[in-house]
N, C-alpha and C positions, 0 to 999 in steps of 0.2 A: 358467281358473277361479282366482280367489284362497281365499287360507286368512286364517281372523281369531281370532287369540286373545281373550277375554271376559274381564271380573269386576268382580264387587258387593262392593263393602266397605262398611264401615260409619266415619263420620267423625263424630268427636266436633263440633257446630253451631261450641264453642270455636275448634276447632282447625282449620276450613276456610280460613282465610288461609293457615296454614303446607303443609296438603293441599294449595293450590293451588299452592304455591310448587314443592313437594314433584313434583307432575302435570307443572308446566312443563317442570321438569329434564328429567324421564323422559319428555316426547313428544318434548326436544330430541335427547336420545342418542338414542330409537328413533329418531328421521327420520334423524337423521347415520347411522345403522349400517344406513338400506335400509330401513323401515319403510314402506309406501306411505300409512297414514293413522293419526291419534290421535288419537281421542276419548275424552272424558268427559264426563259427562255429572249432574249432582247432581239428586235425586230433587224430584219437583213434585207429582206425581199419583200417590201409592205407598203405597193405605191396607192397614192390617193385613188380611189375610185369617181365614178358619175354616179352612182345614187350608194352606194353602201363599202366599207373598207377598215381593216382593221386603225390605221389613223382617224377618221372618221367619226369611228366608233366611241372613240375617247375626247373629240375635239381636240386631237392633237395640234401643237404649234409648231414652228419651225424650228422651235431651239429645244422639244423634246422627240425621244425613241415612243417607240411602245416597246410594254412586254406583254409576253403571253404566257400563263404558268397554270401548272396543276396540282393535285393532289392527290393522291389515289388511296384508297381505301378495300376494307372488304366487303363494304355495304355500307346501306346507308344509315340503319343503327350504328353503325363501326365509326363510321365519320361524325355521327351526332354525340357519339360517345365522345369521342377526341376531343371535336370542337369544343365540345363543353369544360376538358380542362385546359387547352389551349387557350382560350379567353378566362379562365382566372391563372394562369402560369404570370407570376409578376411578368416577367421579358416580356410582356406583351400587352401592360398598364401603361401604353405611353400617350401622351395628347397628340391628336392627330394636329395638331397646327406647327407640330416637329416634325413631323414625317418628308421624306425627301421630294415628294409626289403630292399631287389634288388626290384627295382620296374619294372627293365625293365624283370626280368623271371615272371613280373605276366600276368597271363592269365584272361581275362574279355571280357563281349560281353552282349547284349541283344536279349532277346528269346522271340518271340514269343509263344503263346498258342498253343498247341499240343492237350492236355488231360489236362480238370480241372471236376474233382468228388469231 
């Protein structure tokens, strides 16, 4: 059974060239450090709800997307393993007050296996 960590953030429409640049880095570390898969994903079909919605969920504005991304693993040692050199990998020493995004409306977690067909 594999383990996947999640998150939605929200990306200024401006600033998705540098997000992307930003994304690329960080699925190269995750695969170098063991990562089994990385995705993201930018929002297409993600209208405002009446009590809950992926915009929403980020207090998105009107001049940013969301994205949605994952990370998949073989477990959750596996990703605790990773993680741990992923955050001392330098590419990944940068002040969040550079980052292309609010980091503090992003939403993330790791999930256990439910349903894998």
């Amino acid at each position: 059974m594999s383990y996947v960590d999640g998150f939605v953030v929200p990306v200024p429409k401006a600033n998705l060239s540098d997000y992307k640049k930003l994304a690329k880095t960080a699925s190269e570390v995750w695969l170098e450090h063991g990562a089994l898969e990385y995705r993201e994903w930018i929002a297409d079909d993600v209208k405002p709800g009446k009590l809950t919605s992926f915009p929403q969920s980020v207090a998105m504005t009107s001049e940013e997307t969301v994205v949605f991304a994952w990370i998949v693993y073989e477990s959750r040692a596996h990703r605790n393993a990773v993680n741990e050199k992923v955050m001392k990998d330098p590419r990944m020493q940068t002040d969040p007050s550079t980052w292309p995004f609010d980091g503090k409306r992003m939403i993330f977690g790791g999930f256990a296996p439910l349903l894998e067909e």
